[in-house]
BAZASE-892041 format. One record per residue: x negated, y, z of N, C-alpha, C, O in turn; residue in three letters. Coordinates in steps of 0.001 Angstrom, whole numbers, plus 500000, padded with zeros to 6 digits. Atoms other than C-alpha are relative to their C-alpha. Layout:
# BAZASE-892041
XYZXYZXYZXYZala ...
# end
This chain:
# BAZASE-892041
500411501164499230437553926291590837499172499086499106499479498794497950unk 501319501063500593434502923961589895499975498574500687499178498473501620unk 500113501334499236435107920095591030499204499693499465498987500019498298unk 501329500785501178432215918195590075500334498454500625501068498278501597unk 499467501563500695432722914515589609498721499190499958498186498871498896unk 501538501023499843429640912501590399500182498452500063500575497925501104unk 500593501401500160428918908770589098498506499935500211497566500512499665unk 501865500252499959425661907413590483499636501334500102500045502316500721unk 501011498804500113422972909573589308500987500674499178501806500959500052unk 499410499017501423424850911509586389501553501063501152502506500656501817unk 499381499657499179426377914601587966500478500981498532499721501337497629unk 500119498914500965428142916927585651501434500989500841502280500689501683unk 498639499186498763430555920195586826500388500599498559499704501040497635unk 499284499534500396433491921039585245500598501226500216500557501559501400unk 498736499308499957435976923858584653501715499464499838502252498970498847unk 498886500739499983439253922812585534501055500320499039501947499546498692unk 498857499399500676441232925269583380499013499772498514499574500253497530unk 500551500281501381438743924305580308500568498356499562500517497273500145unk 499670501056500682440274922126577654499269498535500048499878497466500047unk 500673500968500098437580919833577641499710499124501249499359497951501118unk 500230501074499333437194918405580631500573498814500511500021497922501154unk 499528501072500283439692916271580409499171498865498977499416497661498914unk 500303501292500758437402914678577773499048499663500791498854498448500827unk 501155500174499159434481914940580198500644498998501013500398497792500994unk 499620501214499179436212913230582773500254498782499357499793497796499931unk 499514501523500202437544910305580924498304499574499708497835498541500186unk 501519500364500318433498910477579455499365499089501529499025497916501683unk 500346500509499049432564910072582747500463498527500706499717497661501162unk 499679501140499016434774907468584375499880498643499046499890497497499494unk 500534501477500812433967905100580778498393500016500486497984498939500050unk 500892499744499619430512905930582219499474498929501586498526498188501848unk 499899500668498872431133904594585552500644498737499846500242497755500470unk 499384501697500074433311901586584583498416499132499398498018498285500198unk 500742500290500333430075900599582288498736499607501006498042498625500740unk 500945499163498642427690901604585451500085498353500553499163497585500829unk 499224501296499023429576898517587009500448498726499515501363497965499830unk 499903501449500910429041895786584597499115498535501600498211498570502435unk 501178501327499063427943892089586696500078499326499255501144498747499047unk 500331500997500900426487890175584253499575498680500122498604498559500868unk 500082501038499797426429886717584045499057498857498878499552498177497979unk 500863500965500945423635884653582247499126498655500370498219498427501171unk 500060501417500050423512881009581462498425499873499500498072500478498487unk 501668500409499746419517879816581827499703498437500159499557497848501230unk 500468501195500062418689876484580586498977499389499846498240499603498883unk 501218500649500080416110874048581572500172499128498720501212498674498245unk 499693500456501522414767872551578148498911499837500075498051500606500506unk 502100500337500454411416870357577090499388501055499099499857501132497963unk 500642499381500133408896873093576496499789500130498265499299499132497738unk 499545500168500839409442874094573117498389499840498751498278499800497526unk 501550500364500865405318873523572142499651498649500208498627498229499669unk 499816501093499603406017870147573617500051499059498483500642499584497539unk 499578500505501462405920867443570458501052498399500846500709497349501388unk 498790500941499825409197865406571229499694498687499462499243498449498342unk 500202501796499866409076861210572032501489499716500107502267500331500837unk 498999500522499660412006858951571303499796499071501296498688498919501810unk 500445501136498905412223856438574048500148498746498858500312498888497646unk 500344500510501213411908853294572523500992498869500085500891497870499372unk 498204500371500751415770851988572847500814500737499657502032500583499744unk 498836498811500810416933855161571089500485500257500911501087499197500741unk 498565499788498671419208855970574139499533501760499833500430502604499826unk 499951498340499897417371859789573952498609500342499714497886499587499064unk 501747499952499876413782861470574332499506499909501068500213499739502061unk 500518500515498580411574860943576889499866501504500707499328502452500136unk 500122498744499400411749863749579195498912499781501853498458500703502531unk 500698499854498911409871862110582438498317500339499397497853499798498394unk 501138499712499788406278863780582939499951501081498933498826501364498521unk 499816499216501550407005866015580029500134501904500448501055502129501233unk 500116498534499567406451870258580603501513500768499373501809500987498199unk 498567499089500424410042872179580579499571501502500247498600501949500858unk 499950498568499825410877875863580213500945499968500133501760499054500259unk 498053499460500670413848878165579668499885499851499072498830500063498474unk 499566499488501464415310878057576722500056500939499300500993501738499314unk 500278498651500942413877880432574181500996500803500167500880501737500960unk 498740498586499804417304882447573837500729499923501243501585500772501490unk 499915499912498336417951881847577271499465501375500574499908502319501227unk 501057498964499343415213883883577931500133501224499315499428502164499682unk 499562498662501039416759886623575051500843500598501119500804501702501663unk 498839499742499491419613886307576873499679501133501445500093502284501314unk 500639499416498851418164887772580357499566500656499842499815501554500647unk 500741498334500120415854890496578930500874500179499849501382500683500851unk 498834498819500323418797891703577377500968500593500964501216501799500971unk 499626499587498428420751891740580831498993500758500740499415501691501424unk 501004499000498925417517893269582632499924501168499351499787502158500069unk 499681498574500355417832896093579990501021500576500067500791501778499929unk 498866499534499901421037896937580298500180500351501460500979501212501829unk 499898499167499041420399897290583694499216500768500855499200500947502073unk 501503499142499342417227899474583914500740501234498937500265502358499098unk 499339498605500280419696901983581555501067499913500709502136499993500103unk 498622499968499028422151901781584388501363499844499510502410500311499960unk 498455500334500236424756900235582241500370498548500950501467498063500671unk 499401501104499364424911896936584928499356500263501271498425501044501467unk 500364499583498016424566896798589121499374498617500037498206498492500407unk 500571501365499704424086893029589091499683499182498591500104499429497461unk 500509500597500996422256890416587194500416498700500430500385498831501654unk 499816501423499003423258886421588368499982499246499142500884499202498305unk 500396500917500638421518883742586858500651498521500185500729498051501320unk 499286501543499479423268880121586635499193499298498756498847499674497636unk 500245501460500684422104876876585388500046498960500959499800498767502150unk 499297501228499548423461873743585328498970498720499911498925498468498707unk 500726501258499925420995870427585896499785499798501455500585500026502362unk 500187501178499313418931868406588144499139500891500900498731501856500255unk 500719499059499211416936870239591110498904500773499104498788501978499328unk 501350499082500436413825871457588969500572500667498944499855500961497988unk 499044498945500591416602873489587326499675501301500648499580502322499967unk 500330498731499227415740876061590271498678500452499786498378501552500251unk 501061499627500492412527876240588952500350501081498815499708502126498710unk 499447499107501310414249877952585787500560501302500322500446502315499633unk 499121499321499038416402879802588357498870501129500204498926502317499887unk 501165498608499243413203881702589856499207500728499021498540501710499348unk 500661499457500886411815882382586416500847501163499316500328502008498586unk 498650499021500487415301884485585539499558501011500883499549502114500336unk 499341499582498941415146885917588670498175501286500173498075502448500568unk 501211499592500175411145886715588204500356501544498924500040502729499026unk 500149498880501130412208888529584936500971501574500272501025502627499637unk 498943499084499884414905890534586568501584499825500918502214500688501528unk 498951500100499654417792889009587658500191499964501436499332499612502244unk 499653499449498177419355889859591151500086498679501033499477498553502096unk 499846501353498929420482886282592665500212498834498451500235499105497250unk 499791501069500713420999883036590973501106498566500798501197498354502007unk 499051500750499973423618880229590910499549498426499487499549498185498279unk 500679500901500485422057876565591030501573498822500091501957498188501074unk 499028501421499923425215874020589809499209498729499761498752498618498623unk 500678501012499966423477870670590539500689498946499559501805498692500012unk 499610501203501181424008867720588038499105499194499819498016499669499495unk 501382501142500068421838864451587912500528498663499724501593498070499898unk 499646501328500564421320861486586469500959500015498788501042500826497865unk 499441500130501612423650860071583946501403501122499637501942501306498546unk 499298498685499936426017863017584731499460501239499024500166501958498317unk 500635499240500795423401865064583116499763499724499127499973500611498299unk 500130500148501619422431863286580023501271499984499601501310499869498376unk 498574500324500948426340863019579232500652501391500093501736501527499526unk 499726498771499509426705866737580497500038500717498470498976500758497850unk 499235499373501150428719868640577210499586501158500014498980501631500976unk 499733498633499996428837871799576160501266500615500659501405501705501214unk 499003499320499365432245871789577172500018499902501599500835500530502272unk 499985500056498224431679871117580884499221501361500574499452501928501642unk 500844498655499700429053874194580729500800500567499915501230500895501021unk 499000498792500085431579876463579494500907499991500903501240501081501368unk 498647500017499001434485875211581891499367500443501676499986500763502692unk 500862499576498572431576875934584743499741501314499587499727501940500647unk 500789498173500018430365879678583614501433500669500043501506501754500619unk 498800499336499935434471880318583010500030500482501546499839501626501959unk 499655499973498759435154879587586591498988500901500628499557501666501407unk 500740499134499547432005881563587618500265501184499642500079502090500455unk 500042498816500326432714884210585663501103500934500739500994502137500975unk 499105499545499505435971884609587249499808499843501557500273500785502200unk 500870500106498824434395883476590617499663501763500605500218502588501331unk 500721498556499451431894886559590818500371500831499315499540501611498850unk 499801498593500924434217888976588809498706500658499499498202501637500052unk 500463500288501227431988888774586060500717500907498899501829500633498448unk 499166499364501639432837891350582963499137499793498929499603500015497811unk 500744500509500852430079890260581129499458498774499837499161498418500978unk 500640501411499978428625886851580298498705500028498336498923500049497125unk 500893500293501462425470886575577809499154498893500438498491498695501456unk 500528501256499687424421883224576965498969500279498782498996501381498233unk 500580500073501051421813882334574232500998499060499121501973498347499360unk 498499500396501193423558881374571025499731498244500181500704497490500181unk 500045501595500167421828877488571190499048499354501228498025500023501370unk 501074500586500358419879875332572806498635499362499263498778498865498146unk 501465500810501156416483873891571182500288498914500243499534498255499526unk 499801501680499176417643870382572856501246499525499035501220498599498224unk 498471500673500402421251869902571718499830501153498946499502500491497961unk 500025499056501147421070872944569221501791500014499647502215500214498509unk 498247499953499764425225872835569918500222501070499181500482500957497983unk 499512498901500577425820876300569264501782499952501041502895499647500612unk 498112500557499631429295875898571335500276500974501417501410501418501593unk 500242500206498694428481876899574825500835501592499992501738501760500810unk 499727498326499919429314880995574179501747499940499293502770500375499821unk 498535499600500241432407880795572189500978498833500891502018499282501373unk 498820500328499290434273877929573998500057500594501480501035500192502111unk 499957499315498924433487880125577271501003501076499791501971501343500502unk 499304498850500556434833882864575525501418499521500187502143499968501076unk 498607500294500538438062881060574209500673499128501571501890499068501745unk 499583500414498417438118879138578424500824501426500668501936501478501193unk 499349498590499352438632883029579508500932500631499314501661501256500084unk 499454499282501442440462884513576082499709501333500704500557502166501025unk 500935498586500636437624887355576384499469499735498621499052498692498117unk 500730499431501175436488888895573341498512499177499654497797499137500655unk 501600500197500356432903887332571641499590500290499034500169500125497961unk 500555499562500933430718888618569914498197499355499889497307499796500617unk 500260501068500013428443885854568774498224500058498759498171500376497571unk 501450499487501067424242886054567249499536501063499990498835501481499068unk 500205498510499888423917889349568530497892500387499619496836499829499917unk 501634499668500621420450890896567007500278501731500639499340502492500399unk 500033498341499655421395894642568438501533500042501145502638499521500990unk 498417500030499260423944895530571483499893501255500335498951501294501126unk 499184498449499500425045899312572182500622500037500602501381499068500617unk 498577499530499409427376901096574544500493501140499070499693502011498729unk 499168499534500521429559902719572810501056500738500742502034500151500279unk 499315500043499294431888904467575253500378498846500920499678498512501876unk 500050500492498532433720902046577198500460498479499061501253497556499246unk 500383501717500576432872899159574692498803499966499400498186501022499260unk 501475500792500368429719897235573313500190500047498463501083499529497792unk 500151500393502221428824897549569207499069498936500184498046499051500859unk 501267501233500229426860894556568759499809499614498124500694499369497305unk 500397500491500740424921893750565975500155498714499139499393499119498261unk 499597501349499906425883889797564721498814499965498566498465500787497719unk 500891499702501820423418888423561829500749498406499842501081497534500645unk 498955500909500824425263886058559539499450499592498737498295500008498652unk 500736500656500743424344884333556497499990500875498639499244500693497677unk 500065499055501441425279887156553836499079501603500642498991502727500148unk 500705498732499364423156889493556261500463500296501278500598499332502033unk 499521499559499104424429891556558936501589500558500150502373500971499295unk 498309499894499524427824892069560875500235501002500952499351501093501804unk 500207498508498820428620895197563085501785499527500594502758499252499892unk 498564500651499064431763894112565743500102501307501146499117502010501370unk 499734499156498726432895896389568559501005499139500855502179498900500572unk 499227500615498416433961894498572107500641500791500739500455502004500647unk 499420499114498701436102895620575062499257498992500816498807498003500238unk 499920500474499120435258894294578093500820499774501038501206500782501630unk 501333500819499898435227891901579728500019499203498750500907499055497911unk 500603500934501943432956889503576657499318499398500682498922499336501846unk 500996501281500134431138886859575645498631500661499138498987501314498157unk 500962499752500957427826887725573964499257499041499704498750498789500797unk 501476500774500267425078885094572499499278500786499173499477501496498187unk 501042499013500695422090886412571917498937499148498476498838497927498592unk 500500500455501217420127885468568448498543500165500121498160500525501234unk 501461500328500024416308885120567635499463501505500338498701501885501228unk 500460498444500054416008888927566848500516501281501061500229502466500893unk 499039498875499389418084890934569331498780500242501416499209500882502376unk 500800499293499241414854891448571557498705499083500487498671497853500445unk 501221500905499420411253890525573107499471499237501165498360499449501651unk 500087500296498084411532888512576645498574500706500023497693500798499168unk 501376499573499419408862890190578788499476499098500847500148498096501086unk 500469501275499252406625888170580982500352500526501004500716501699501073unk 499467499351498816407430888198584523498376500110500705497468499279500707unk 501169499739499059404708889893586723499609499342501011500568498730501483unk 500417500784498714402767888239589700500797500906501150501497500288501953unk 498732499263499196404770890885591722501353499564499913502103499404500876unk 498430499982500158407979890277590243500128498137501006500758497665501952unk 499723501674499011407132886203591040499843499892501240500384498951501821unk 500211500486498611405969886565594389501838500676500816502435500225501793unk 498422499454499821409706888765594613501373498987499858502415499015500513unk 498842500904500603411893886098592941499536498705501247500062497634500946unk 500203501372499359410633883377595720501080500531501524501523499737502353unk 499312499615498844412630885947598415501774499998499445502826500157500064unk 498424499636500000415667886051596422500827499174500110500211498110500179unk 498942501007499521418951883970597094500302498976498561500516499384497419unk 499325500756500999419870880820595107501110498901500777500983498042501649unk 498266501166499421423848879074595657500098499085499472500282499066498255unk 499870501471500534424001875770595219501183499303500098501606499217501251unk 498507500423500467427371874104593956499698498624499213498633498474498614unk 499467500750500340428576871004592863500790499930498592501892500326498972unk 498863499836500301430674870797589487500962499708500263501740500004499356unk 498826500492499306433534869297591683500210501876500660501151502491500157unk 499896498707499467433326872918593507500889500956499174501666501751499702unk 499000499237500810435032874490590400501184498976498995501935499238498055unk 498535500630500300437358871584589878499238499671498531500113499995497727unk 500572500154501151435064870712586607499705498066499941498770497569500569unk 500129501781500160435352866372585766498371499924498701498254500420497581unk 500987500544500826432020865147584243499903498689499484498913497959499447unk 499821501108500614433434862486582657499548499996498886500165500869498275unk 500420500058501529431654861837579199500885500661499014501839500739499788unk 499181499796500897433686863096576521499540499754498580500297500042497653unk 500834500548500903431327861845573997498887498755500390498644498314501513unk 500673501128499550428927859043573477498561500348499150498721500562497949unk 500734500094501046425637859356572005499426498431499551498861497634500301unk 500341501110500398424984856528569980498705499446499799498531498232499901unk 501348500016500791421425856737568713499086500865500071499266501655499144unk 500798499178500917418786858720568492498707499492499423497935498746500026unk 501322500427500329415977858309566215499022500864499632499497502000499649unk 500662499116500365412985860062565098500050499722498014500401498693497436unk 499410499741501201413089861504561217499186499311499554498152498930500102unk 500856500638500826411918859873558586498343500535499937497872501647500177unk 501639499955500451408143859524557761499923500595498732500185499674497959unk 499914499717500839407883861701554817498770499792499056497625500144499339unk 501522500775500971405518860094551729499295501541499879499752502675500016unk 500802499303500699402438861706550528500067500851498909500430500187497938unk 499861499660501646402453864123547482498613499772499523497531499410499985unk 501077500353501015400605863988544636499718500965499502500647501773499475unk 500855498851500666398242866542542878500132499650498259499745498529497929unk 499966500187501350398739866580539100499572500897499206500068502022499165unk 500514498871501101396460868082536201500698501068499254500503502283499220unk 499082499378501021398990868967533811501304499562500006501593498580500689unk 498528500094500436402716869086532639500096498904499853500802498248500619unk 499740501203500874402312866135530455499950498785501392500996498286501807unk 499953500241498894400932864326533557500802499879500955500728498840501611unk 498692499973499211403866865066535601501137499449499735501914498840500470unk 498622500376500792406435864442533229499791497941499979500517496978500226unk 500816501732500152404314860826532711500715499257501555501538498343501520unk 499982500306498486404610860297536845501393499945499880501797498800500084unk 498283499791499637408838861461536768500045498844499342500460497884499990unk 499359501048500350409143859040534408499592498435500542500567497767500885unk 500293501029499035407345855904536010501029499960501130501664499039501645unk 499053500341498366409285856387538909501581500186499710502375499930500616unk 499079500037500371412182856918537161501351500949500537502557500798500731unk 499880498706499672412817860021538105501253500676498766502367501183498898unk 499439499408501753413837861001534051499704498974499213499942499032498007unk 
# end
């Protein structure tokens, strides 16, 4: 007798009385669990990162009216890396969320341009949004994640705005899934993820179960542009619009920013003939 065992496309036929297909089958059904990843990636609107940043001029923040936004560079890591994973049929769905102020859905259709299946618009405005945490993001992608049974979540490791760094592991540690955090390379591995991590003495090699957290890092791939096809496609697809009250999420401040200013003005250098010369200058200034 020959059962054959079909995931998706991938058909393979066994012998029932052969040793091995016990390994074939389990091959297969880590095959199919993988098959059936719904990935979940966080897509933040962020002043255009060729943009040259204005304080306002009572410190309170930067000026963001009239000013050209994007996604967020690893935002946008974050999403190729979901649209590849599911053009090698390791994911079925792609579902884009971000959290701001309506022209957030603008960000929404540019995910959605590059790949992603539907999108998730949590609407936040006004002073809700400038006081809007990292931890209120994470306590919103938890609840989503568990929402749209979610086994994957890849965020980008930072903003360019807040440059936090926070958003991926306290999601992680909201669900107590696995993270694996700066990813520069992600594999399947059977019926877990090797990811790459780059770290400050070099590189880090981790193996996940799922379900995880991933942030993606500078190097872990090349966003593609989205086609005039793909955009005129992403204007038909669905975006859900929510409240953070909807997942029971308080946007009460939990911080204050006090200040911001722009960096110092850094002096002129100086060109100097020789050693002696130099040494002359350190000491005037009292340097040596």
């Amino acid at each position: 007798m020959w059962p054959i065992f079909d995931y998706g496309r991938f058909v393979s036929i066994i012998s029932s009385s052969d040793v091995y297909g016990v390994v074939w089958m389990r091959s297969l059904a880590q095959l199919h669990k993988m098959a059936n990843l719904r990935v979940l990636v966080g897509v933040k609107r962020v002043i255009d990162y060729a943009v040259k940043i204005r304080v306002k001029p009572d410190n309170s923040g930067v000026v963001t009216d009239g000013v050209k936004h994007s996604m967020n560079p690893f935002c946008e890591i974050a999403m190729e890396e979901a649209v590849r994973l599911k053009e090698k049929k390791l994911a079925k769905e792609i579902i884009a969320v971000s959290c701001g102020p309506a022209q957030a859905q603008e960000t929404i259709r540019t995910a959605l341009a590059m790949g992603a299946d539907r999108g998730i618009h949590v609407e936040v405005t006004g002073k809700e949004y400038e006081n809007m945490t990292p931890l209120h993001v994470s306590k919103i992608m938890a609840k989503l994640a568990q929402d749209q049974e979610a086994n994957l979540v890849i965020l980008g490791k930072q903003s360019i705005d807040g440059d936090n760094n926070q958003t991926g592991q306290m999601t992680a540690a909201l669900l107590d899934w696995p993270q694996a955090t700066f990813a520069s390379e992600v594999t399947k591995e059977n019926d877990h993820l090797k990811v790459v991590r780059e770290i400050d003495g070099g590189l880090e090699t981790v193996k996940v179960t799922l379900p995880a957290v991933i942030t993606a890092d500078l190097r872990l791939n090349e966003p593609r542009y989205a086609t005039l096809p793909n955009i005129m496609k992403a204007k038909k697809k669905k975006i859900a619009k929510h409240k953070a009250a909807d997942f029971g999420v308080d946007l009460t401040p939990t911080l204050e920013v006090v200040g911001v200013e722009d960096p110092p003005v850094r002096q002129a250098g100086q060109k100097v003939e020789s050693t002696e010369e130099l040494v002359a200058k350190l000491k005037d200034s009292g340097v040596v």
